[in-house]
C-alpha positions in Angstrom: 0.0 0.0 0.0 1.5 3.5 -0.7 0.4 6.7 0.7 1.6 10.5 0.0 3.0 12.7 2.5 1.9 15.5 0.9 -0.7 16.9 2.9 0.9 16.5 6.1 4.1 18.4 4.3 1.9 21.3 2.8 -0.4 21.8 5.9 2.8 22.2 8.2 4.7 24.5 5.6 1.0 26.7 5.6 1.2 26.8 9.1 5.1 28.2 9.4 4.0 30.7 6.4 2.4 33.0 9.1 5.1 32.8 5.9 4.2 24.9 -3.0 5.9 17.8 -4.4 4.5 15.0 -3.6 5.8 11.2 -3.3 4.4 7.9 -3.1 6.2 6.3 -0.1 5.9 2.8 1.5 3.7 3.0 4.5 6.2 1.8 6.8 9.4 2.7 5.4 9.8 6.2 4.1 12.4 7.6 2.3 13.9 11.2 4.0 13.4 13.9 1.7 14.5 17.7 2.5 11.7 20.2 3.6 12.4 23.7 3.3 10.7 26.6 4.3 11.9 29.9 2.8 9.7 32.4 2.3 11.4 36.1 2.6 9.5 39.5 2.8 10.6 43.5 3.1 8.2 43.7 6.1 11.3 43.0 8.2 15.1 42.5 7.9 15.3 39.2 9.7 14.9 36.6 7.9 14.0 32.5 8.4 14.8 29.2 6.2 13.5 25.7 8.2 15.1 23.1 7.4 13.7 19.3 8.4 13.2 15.7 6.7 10.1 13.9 6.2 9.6 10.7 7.9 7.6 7.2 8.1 3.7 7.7 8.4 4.3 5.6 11.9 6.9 7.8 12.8 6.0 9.4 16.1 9.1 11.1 17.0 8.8 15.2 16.4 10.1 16.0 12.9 13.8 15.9 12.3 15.4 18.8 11.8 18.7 19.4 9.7 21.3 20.4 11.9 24.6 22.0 11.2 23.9 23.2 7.8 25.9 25.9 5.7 22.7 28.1 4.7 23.4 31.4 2.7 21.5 33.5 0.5 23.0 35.3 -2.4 21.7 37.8 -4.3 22.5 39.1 -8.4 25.0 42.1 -7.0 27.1 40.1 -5.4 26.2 40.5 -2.0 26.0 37.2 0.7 24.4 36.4 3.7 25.5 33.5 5.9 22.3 32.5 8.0 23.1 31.8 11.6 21.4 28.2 13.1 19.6 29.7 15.8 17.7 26.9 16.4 17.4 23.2 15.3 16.8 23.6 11.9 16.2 26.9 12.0 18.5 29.5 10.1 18.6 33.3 10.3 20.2 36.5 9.5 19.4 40.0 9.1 20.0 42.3 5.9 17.6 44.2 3.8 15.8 42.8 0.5 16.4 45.4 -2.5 13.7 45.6 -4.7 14.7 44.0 -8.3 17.1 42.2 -7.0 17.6 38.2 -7.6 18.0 36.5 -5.0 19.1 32.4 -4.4 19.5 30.3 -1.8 22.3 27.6 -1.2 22.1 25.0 1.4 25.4 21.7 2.4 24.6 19.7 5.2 27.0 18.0 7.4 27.2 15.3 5.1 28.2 17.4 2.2 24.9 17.2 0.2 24.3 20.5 -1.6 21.0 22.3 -2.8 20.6 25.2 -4.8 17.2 27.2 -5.5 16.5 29.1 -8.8 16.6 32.8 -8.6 13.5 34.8 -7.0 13.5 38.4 -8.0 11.6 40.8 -5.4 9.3 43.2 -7.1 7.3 45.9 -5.8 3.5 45.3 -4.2 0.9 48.2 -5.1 -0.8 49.5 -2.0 -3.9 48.4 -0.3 -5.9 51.8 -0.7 -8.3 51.1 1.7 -9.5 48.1 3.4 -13.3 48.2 5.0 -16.3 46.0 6.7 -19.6 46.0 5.4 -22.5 44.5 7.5 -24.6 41.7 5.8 -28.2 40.3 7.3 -28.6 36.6 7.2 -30.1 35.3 4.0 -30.6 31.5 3.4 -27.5 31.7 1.3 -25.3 34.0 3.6 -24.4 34.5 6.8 -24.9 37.4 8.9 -21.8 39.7 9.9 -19.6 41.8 8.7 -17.1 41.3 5.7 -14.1 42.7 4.5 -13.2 44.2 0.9 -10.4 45.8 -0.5 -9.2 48.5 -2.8 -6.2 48.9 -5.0 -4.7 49.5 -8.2 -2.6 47.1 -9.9 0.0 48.9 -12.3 -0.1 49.2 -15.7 2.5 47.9 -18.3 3.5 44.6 -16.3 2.2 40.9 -15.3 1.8 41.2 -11.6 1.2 37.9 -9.0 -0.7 38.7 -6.0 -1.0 36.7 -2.9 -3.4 37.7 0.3 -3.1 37.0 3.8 -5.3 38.2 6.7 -5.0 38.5 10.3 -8.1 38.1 12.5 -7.4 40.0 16.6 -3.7 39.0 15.6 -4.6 35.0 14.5 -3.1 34.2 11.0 -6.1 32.3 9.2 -4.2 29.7 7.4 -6.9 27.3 6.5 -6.3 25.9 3.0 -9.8 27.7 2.0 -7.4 30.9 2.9 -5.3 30.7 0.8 -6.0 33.8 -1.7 -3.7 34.5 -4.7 -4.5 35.9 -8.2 -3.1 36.8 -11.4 -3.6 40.6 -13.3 -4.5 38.6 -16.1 -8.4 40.3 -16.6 -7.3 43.5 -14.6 -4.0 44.8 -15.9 -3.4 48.4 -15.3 -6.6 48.9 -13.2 -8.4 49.7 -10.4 -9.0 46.9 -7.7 -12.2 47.5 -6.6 -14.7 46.2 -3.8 -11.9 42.8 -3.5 -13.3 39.9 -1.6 -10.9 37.0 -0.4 -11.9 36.5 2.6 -15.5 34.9 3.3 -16.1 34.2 6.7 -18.2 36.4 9.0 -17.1 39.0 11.6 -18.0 40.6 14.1 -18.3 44.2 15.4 -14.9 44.8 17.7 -12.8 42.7 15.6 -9.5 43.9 14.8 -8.7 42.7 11.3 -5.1 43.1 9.3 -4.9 42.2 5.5 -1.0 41.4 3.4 -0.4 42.1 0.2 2.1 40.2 -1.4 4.0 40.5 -4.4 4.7 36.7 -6.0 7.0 35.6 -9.1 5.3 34.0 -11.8 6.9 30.5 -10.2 5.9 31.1 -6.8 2.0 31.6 -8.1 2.6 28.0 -9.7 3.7 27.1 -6.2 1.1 28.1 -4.4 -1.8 27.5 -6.9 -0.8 23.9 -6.5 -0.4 24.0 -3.0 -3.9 25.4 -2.5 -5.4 22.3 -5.1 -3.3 20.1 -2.9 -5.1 20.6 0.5 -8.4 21.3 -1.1 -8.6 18.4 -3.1 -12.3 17.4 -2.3 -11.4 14.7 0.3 -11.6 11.2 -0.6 -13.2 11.7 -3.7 -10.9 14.5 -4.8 -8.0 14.5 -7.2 -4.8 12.2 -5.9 -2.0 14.1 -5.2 0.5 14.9 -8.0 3.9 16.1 -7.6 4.2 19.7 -7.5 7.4 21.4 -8.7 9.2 23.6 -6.2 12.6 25.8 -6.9 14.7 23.9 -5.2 17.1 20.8 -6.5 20.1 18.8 -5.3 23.5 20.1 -6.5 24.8 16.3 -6.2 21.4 14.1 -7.4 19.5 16.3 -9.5 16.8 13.1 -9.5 16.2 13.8 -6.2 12.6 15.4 -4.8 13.1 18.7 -2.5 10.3 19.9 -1.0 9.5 23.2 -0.3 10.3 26.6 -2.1 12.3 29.6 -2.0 10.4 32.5 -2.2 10.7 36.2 -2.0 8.1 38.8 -1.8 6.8 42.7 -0.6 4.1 43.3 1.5 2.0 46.4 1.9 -0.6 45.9 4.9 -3.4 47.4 6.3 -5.6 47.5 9.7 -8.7 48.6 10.6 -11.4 47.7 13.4 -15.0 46.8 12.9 -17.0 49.3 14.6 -20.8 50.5 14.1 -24.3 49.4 14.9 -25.9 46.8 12.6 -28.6 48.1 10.3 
């Protein structure tokens, strides 16, 4: 019997994504494939890679972590950052992301295994112009609260990736229906207007924060996939697929890595719901 770690990969790497490859493994003995999670933003100037292995489906020791790594990040102009294992598995360093830039990512382990991520340039995010609540009665299709809309204005003259993520009192939502992400394919130079992505209720006294997230073209692909991944319609839903992240071995270039290196901006907004119901 096989079964795919995938889910179990993809719902963890959500999770840590406060920052999108699947494999058929025997159920008893799996092979250890490389997880990385590398998702860096211009919101701050410390930044995170995880590194860990998957494991058996029986396994039920915590998730191994990959210790003692060389972890650096590069970028197109020459500059290099040598992450610090603060830690287990966990890598940091502080510099600033310069928008345009290329950036790449270069992992050896102790055993002398080297990976190496495609390049991920950081372009700029338009601004979130506004971001309001608008009260809704109960209906026998909708529920009664208050939801949130956006506006912006995506430029013109370029292919823009957009990803969403919002903040409920402080509480990332990261629920696979959460995932938001769209391409400027059928709005290219225009205004972004009355934007839902997020569709559950609120209430009056919530404090809500939205991200806006420049993506690459690749990391779209990523997290498109991702997204189909954990909401494949359950047992009756497509079977996981391998999805292709950024990331390859230096020394087996067969060999699955999962996770991706992205990089992204981030222009956010807060407000809190206030006002009487209708």
């Amino acid at each position: 019997m096989k079964i795919s770690t995938t889910l179990l990969y993809l719902t963890s790497l959500l999770i840590f994504n406060s920052c999108t490859d699947v494999i058929d493994l025997d159920l008893t003995e799996a092979n250890k494939k490389l997880v990385v999670e590398a998702w860096l933003t211009n919101d701050t100037d410390v930044h995170t890679v995880q590194l860990s292995l998957t494991g058996s489906y029986f396994d039920q020791n915590p998730t191994l972590r990959v210790n003692d790594a060389v972890v650096t990040i590069t970028d197109n102009t020459g500059n290099s950052f040598i992450l610090e294992e603060t830690a287990d598995g966990i890598y940091q360093d502080r510099f600033d992301l310069v928008q345009a830039n290329t950036y790449f990512l270069h992992i050896k382990t102790i055993e002398g295994e080297e990976y190496i991520s495609q390049g991920e340039k950081l372009s700029p995010v338009p601004s979130i112009d506004s971001l309001y609540a608008v009260y809704q009665v109960k209906t026998t299709i909708d529920d009664e609260g208050y939801f949130v809309y956006i506006n912006s204005k995506d430029p013109i003259g370029q292919r823009n990736f957009y990803r969403w993520k919002i903040y409920i009192n402080d509480v990332y939502q990261n629920k696979a229906d959460n995932i938001s992400f769209e391409t400027d394919e059928y709005f290219n130079g225009n205004d972004i207007t009355n934007f839902q992505f997020y569709w559950e209720p609120l209430n009056e006294g919530d404090f809500v924060k939205v991200e806006q997230l420049s993506l690459s073209e690749n990391g779209y692909k990523f997290i498109k996939l991702m997204r189909e991944q954990l909401t494949g319609g359950g047992i009756f839903g497509t079977p996981p697929a391998t999805i292709k992240g950024n990331i390859s071995s230096k020394n087996n270039p067969a060999e699955t890595v999962l996770g991706f290196f992205g990089v992204s901006s981030i222009h956010s907004l807060k407000i809190l719901i206030e006002g009487s119901k209708p």
